[in-house]
C-alpha positions as CSV (number, residue, x, y, z in Angstrom):
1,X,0.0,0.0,0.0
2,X,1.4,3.3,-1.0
3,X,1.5,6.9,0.8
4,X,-1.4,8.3,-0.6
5,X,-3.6,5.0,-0.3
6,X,-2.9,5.2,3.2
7,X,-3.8,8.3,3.5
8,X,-7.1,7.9,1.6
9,X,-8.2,4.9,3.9
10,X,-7.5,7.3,7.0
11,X,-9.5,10.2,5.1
12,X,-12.4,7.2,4.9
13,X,-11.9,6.1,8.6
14,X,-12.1,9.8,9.9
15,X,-15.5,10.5,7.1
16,X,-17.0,7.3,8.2
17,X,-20.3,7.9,9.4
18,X,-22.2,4.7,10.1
19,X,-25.2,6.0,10.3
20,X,-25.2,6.9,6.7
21,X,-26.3,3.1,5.8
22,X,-29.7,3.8,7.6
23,X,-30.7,5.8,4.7
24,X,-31.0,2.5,2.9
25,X,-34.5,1.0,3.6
26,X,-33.6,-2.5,2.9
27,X,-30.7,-2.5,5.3
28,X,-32.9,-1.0,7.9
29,X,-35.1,-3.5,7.9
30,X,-33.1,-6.1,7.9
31,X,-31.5,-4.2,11.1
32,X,-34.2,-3.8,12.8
33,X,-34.8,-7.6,12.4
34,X,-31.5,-8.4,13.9
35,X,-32.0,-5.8,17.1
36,X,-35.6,-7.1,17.8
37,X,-34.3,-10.8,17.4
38,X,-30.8,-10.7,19.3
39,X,-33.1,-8.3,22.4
40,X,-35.3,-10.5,22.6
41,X,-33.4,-13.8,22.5
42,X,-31.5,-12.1,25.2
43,X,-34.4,-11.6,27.3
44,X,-35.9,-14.8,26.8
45,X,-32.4,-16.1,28.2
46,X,-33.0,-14.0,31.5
47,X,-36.3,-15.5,31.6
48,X,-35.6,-19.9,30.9
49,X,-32.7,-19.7,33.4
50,X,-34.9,-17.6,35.9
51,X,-37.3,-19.9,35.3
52,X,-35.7,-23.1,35.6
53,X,-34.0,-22.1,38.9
54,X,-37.1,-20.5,40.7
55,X,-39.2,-23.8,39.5
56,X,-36.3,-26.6,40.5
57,X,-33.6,-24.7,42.6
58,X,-30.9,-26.6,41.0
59,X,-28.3,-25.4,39.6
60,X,-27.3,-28.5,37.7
61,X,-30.9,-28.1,35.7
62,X,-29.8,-24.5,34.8
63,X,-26.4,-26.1,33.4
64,X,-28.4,-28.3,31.8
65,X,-30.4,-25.4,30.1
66,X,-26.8,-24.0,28.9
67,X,-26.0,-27.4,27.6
68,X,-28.9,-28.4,25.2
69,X,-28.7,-25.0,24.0
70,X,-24.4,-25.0,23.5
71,X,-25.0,-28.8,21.8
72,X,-27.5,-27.2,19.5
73,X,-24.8,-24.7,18.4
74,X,-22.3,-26.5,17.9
75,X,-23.9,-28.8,16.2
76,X,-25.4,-26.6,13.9
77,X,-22.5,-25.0,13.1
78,X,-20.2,-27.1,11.3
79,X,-23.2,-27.1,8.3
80,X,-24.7,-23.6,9.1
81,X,-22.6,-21.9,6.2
82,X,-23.4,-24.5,4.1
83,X,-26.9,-24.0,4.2
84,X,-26.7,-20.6,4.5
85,X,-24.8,-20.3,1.0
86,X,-27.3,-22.6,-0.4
87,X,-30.5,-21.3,0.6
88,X,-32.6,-18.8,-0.2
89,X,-31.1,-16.4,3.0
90,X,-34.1,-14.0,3.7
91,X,-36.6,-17.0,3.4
92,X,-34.7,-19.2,6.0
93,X,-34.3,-15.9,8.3
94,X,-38.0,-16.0,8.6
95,X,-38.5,-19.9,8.9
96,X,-35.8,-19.1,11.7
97,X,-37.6,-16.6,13.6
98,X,-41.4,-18.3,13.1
99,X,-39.9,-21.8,14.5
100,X,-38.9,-19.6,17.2
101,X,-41.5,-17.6,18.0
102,X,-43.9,-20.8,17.8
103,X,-41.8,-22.6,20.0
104,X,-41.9,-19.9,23.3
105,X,-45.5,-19.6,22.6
106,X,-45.8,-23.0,23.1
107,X,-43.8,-23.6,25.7
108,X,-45.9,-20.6,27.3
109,X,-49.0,-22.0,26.8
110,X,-48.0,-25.0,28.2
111,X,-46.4,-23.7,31.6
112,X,-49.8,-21.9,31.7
113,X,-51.7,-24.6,31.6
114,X,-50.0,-27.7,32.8
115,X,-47.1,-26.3,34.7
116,X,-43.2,-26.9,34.5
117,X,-41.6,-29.3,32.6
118,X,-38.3,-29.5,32.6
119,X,-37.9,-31.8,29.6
120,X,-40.1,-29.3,27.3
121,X,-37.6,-26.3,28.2
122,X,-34.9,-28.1,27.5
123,X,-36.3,-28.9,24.0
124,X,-37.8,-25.6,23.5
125,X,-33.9,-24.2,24.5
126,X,-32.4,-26.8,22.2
127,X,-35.0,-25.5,19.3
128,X,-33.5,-21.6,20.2
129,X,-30.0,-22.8,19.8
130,X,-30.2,-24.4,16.6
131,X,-32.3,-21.9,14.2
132,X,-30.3,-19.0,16.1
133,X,-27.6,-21.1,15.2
134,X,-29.1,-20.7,11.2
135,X,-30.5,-16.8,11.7
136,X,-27.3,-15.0,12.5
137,X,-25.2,-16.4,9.4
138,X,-27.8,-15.8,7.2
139,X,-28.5,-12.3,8.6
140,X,-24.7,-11.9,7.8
141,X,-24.6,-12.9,4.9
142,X,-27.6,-11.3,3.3
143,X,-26.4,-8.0,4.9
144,X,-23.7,-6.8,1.8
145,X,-26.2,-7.8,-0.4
146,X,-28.0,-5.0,0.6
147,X,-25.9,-2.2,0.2
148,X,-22.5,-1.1,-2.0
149,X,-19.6,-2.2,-0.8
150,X,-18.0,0.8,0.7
151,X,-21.0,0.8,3.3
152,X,-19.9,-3.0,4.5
153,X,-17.6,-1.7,6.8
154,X,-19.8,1.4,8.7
155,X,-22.8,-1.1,8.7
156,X,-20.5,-3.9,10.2
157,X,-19.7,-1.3,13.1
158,X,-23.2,-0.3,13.7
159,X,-24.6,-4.1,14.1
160,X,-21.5,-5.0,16.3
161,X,-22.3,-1.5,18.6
162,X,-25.7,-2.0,19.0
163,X,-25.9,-5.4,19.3
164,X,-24.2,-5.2,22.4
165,X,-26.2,-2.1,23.5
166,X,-29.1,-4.3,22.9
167,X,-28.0,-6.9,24.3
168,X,-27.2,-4.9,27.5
169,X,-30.8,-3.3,27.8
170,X,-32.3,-6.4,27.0
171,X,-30.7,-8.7,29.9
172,X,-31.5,-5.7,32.2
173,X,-35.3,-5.5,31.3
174,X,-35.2,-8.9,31.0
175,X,-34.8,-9.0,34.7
176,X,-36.9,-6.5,35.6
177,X,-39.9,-8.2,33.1
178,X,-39.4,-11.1,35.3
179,X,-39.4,-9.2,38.5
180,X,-42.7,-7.7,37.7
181,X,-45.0,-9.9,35.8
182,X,-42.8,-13.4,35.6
183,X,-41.0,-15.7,33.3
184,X,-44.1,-16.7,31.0
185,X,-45.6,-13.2,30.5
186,X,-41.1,-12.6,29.5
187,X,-41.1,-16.0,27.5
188,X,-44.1,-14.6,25.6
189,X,-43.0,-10.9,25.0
190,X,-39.8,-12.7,23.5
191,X,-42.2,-14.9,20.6
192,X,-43.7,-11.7,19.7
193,X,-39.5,-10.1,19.4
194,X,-39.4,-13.1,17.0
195,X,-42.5,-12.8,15.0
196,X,-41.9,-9.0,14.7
197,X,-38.6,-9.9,13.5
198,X,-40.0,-12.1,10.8
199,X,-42.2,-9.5,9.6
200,X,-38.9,-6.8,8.6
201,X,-37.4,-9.5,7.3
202,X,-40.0,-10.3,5.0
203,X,-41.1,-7.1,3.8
204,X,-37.3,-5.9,2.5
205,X,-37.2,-6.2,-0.9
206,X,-35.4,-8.3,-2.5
207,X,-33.8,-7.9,-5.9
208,X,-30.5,-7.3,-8.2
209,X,-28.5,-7.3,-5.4
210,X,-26.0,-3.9,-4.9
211,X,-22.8,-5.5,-4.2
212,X,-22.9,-9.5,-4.2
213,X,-19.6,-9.6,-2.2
214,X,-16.6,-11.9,-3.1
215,X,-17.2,-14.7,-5.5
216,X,-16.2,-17.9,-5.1
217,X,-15.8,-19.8,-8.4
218,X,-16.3,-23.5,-8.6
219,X,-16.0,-25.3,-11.7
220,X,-18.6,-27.7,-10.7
221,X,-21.7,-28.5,-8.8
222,X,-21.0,-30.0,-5.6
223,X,-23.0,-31.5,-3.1
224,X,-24.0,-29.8,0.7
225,X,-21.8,-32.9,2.5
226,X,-19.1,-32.0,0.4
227,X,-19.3,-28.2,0.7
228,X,-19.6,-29.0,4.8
229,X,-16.0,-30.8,4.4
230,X,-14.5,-28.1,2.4
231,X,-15.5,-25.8,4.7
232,X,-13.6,-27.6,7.9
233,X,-10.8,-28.4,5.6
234,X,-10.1,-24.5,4.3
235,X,-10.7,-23.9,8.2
236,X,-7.9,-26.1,9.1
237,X,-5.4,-24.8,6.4
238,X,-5.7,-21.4,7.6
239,X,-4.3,-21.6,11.2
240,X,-4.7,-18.4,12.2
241,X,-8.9,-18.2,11.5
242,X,-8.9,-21.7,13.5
243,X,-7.3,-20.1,16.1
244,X,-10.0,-17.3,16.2
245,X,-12.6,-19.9,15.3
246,X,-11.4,-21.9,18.7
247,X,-10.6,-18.8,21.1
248,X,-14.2,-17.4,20.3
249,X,-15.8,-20.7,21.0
250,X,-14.1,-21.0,24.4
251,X,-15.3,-17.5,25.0
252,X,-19.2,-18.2,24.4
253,X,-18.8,-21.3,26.6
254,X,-17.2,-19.2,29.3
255,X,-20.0,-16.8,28.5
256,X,-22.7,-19.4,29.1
257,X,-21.1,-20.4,32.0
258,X,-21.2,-17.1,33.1
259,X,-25.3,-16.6,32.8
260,X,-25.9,-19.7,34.6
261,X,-23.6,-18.6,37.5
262,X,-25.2,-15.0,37.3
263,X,-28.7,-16.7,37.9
264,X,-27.9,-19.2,41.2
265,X,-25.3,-15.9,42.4
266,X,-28.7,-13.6,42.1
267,X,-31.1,-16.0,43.4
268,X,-28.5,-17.0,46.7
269,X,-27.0,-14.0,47.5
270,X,-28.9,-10.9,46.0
271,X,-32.1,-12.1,46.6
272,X,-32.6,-11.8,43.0
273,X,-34.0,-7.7,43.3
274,X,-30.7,-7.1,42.3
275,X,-30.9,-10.2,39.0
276,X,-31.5,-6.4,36.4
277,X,-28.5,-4.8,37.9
278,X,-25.9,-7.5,37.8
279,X,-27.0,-8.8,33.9
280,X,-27.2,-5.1,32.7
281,X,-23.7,-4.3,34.4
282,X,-22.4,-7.8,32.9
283,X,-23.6,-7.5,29.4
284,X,-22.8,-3.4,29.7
285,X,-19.0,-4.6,29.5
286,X,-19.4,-5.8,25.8
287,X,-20.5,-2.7,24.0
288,X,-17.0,-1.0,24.4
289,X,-15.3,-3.6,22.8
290,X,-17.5,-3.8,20.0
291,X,-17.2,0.0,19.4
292,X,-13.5,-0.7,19.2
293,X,-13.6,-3.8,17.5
294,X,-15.8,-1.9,14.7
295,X,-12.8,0.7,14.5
296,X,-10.2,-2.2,14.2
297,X,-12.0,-3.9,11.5
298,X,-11.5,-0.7,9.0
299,X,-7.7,0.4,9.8
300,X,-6.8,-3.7,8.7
């Protein structure tokens, strides 16, 4: 890179204006999807594990909430890309978010009616985990799609910034919803965060796309088992993304270590009063870094 393109890509760093990419409708629908669905799955997290605890006092059933939904990722993931490049992305976005929004009303309805049951949380968590699992990939990917490619990196920044503000206010009034009116009436607020999520999604318009992002040429047709194994094998190769691709995965287990520990901690010694405080203080932590982390991604 020479002098003066240096100096052009700090001229674009110092002009940026994320905010700019709002003036596209499509993209702010599609980001208002993603804030209702990632506020409301946070929430809803609040609300299972408050649930659960209050219902059993066990702390091994809460684990076992973190499990199902941690197996659910991570087995989802090795063929979520996959899929995700294959699919029609908008479409699965909203099969995503109307699986989950079904399933929380059900599981509602049925704590309503014929009280806890451990077993139907744990399937309704494992349900969560895997189409979130689908959404959030597919949201990505249909993002630069949606707008020219010198507005990836300012609309990049404003997901990763308010996503963690979201997800800050969220866990807070999550606690507070839970406080006041109790897990179900929380559990149900987060299926309509779902089904309002579904109904951005589906009225962006979708078209000749603005900037299709990077190509990847393939001289033939090749099947989704075979695209999963390519996938794992170019993640392999490249050492340094499968060091990323490891170090964030400890970090989300450590993370959903850390809700479940937040609940018993609240419950024990707080009394839970306090349960809004501690998760908005917790989550509050996150949004710094992703301000930063949206700066880093444009100066590399």
């Amino acid at each position: 890179m020479t002098d003066e393109d240096l100096r052009s890509s700090n001229r674009r760093v110092v002009n940026s204006n994320p905010l700019r990419v709002m003036g596209n409708r499509n993209f702010a629908r599609l980001f208002y999807a993603g804030a209702t669905s990632i506020s409301g799955s946070s929430l809803g997290l609040v609300a299972l594990n408050w649930l659960v605890y209050s219902q059993t006092g066990s702390p091994t059933n809460v684990a076992y909430l973190a499990l199902t939904s941690i197996v659910a990722t991570v087995a989802l993931s090795l063929v979520a890309g996959t899929l995700v490049d294959r699919q029609n992305r908008r479409l699965m976005m909203i099969i995503c978010d109307l699986v989950r929004s079904a399933s929380l009303l059900i599981l509602a309805f049925a704590l309503i009616v014929f009280g806890f049951n451990l077993l139907l949380i744990l399937a309704v968590s494992f349900t969560l985990g895997a189409f979130s699992t689908v959404f959030y990939p597919a949201e990505r990917a249909l993002m630069p799609t949606l707008i020219r490619k010198d507005e990836v990196e300012d609309a990049n920044g404003l997901v990763m910034t308010t996503n963690a503000l979201f997800q800050a206010v969220a866990n807070g009034a999550g606690g507070a919803l839970v406080a006041l009116v109790g897990a179900v009436a929380a559990l149900g607020l987060n299926s309509a965060t779902f089904a309002v999520s579904a109904v951005f999604i589906g009225s962006i318009v979708t078209g000749r796309s603005v900037w299709k992002g990077p190509e990847i040429e393939s001289g033939r047709k090749s099947s989704f088992l075979s695209d999963a194994v390519d996938g794992v094998r170019y993640l392999v190769r490249w050492r340094g993304l499968l060091y990323i691709t490891i170090s964030a995965a400890l970090i989300n287990l450590f993370f959903a270590m850390m809700t479940t520990f937040m609940v018993v901690y609240t419950a024990r010694v707080l009394g839970g009063g306090e349960c809004s405080v501690v998760a908005l203080s917790f989550m509050a932590r996150c949004c710094p870094c992703s301000v930063w982390g949206s700066h880093l991604e444009r100066c590399l």
